[in-house]
N, C-alpha and C positions, 0 to 999 in steps of 0.2 A: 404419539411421536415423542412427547415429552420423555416417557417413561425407557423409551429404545435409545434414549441420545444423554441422559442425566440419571447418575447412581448414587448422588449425594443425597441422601432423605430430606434435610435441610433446603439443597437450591432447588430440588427437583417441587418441592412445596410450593417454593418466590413463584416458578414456574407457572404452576397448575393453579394456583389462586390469583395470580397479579394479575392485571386488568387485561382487558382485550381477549382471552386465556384464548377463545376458541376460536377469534381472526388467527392468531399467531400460531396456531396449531392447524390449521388450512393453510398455512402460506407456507410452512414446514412444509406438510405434504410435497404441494405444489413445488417447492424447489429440491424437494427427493426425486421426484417424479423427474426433474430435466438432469437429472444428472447428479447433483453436488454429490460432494464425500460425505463421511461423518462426523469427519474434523470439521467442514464449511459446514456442513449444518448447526455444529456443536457453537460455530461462532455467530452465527446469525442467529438462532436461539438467545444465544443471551445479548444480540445488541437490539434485537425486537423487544425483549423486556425493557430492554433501557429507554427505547423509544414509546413503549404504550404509558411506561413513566411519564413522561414529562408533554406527552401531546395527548390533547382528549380525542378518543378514536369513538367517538359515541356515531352509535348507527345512522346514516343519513347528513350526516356534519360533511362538510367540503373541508380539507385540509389546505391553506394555502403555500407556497413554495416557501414565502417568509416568514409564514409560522415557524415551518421544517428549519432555519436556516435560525431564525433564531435558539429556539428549544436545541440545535447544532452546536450553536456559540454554545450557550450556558453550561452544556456538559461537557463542551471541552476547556473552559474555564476549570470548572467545578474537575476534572484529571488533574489540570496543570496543575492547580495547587495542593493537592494531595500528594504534588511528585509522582504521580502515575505515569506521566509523559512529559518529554521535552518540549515539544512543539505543538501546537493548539492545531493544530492543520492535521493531524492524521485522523484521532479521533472527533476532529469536526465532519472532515471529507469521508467515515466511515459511515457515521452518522445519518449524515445527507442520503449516502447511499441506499441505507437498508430500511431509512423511511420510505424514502420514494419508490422505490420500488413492495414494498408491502402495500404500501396504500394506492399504487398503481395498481395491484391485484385486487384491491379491494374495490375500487372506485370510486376514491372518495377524495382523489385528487384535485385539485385544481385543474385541469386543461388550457393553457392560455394557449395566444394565436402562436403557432409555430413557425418559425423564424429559422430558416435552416441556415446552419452555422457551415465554414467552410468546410469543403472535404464531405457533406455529408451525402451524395451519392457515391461518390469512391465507398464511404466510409461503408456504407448498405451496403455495395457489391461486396465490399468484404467480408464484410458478417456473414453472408449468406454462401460466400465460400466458404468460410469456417465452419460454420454451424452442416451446411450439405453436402462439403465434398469431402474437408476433413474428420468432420463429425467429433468437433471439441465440446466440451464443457462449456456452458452456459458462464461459468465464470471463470474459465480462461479467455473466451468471447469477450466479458467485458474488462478484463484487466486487460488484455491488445487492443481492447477498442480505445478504451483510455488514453495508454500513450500515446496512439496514434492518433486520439485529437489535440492530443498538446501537439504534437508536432505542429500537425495541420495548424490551428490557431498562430504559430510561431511562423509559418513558412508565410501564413495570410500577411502578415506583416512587413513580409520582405517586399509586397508591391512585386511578387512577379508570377508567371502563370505555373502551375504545376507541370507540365511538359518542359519546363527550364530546369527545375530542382537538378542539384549537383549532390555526388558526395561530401561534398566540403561542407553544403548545408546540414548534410545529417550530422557531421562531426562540431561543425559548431552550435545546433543544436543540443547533442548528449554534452559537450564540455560546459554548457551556459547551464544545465540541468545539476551539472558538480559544483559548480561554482556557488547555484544555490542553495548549497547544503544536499544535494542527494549523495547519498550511498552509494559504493561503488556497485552493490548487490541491484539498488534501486537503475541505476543507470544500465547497468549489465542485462536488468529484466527489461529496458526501453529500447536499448537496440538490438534484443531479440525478436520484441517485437514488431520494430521496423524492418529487420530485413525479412521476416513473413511478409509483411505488408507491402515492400518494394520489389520482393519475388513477383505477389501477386501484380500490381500496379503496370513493372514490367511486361507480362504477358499478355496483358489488356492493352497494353503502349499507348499507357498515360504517361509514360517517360523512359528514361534509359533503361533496356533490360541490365545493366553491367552491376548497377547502384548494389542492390542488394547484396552482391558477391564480396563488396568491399569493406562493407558496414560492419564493424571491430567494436564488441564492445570489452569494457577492460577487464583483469584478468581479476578473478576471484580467490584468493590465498586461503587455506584453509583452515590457517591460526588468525589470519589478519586482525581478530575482533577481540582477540586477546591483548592485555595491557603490556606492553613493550617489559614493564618494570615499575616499578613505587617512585612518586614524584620524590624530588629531591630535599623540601621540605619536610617527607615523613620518615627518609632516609635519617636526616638530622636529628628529629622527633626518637627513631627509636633509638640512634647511637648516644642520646642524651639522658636517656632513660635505662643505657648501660654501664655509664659511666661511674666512676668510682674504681676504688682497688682492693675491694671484698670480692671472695673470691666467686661468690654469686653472679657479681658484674661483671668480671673477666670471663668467666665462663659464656654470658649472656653475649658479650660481644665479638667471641671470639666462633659461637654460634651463629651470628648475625653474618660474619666473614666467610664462616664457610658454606653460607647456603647459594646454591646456583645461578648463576646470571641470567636471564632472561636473553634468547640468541637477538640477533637482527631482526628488527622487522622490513619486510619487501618495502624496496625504492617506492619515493611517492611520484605517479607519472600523470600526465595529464586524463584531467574525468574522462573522455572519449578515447583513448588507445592504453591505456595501462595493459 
């Protein structure tokens, strides 16, 4: 598996020598086998090495969740400050993921009493429509399962029953999601995957069929994530640095004038209807 997914002689070595080599090479299989891509393979491949790193996977050892949650923190620590990432929550939350579920196939997880969290028979009847009528992806499965437990968890809080839910909730919902720093791309993927979920829901009439039809998530630009233009500070920076009246610096500046403006970037609208 390693050798079909890695062409660098160098990573493809970290690979086949680093610990755990042939758990992580059965759990490869196993997630070829439900479906993943190349590319998803290509990424779980190398955050299972990340993980047999820093957790001892010795045969027979029970892993426990606050082990995983820990060894989580320290290597999203140990990103941040390399400047790898902004925020300690993606590569903690990736983390989490791809441990538990490897060592979920292995079994050498912890099992504690299960506690079911809200939403979670909704959440199953859904899965099992996706996974048997639509027949998706094992991890499109669980990136819809995802947002649609934040929701759930968020709606739990409102103190009302799920056959109440309004469209107003999903929309203040995806706007509290922007507020907390999500991405327009991030929030765009949340209420895609709530109006699957409130398609289905409706038809079950665990609530309004209408919800889902309304559910707007905002609009995607296809330069958006381009930099509008150079802060005004660096604007300063180079006209100061062409200053003088040799004709080197005239020239320099007068290059600096004629290079193109960066157009408009799209109006900023609120996180849930852009």
């Amino acid at each position: 598996m390693f050798e079909s997914l890695i062409r660098h002689p160098r990573v493809l070595a970290r690979h086949q020598d680093g610990p755990a080599a042939e758990a992580r090479r059965r759990f490869l299989d196993h997630c070829s086998s439900q479906g993943q891509t190349r590319g998803t393979l290509k990424l779980t491949a190398r955050e299972l090495l990340v993980v047999a790193d820093r957790i001892d996977i010795t045969p027979g050892r029970i892993i426990t969740r606050q082990e995983i949650e820990e060894a989580a923190a320290g290597w999203a620590r140990e990103q941040l400050k390399r400047h790898r990432v902004n925020k300690l929550c993606w590569p903690r939350d990736r983390f989490i993921r791809t441990a538990t579920s490897w060592l979920r196939f292995l079994q050498i997880l912890e099992v504690p009493e299960r506690t079911l969290s809200p939403g979670a028979d909704q959440i199953e009847d859904f899965v099992a429509y996706m996974r048997d009528e639509r027949g998706l992806s094992p991890a499109t499965i669980h990136n819809n399962c995802w947002h649609i437990e934040k929701f759930w968890l968020w709606f739990h809080e409102q103190n009302r029953p799920f056959d109440r839910v309004l469209l107003a909730d999903v929309d203040t919902f995806l706007a509290g999601q922007g507020e907390k720093g999500w991405t327009r791309a991030s929030v765009a993927a949340s209420a895609s995957a709530l109006r699957v979920f409130f398609r289905h829901a409706g038809k079950r009439g665990w609530c309004a069929d209408s919800i889902a039809a309304g559910i707007d998530g905002p609009r995607i630009f296809k330069f958006e994530r381009l930099p509008a233009g150079p802060a005004w500070e660096d604007v300063q920076r180079l006209i100061d640095s062409a200053s003088g009246d040799r004709p080197r610096a005239i020239l320099r500046l007068e290059e600096l004038c004629r290079r193109p403006r960066p157009g408009p970037r799209p109006a900023e609208l609120s996180p849930a209807r852009r």
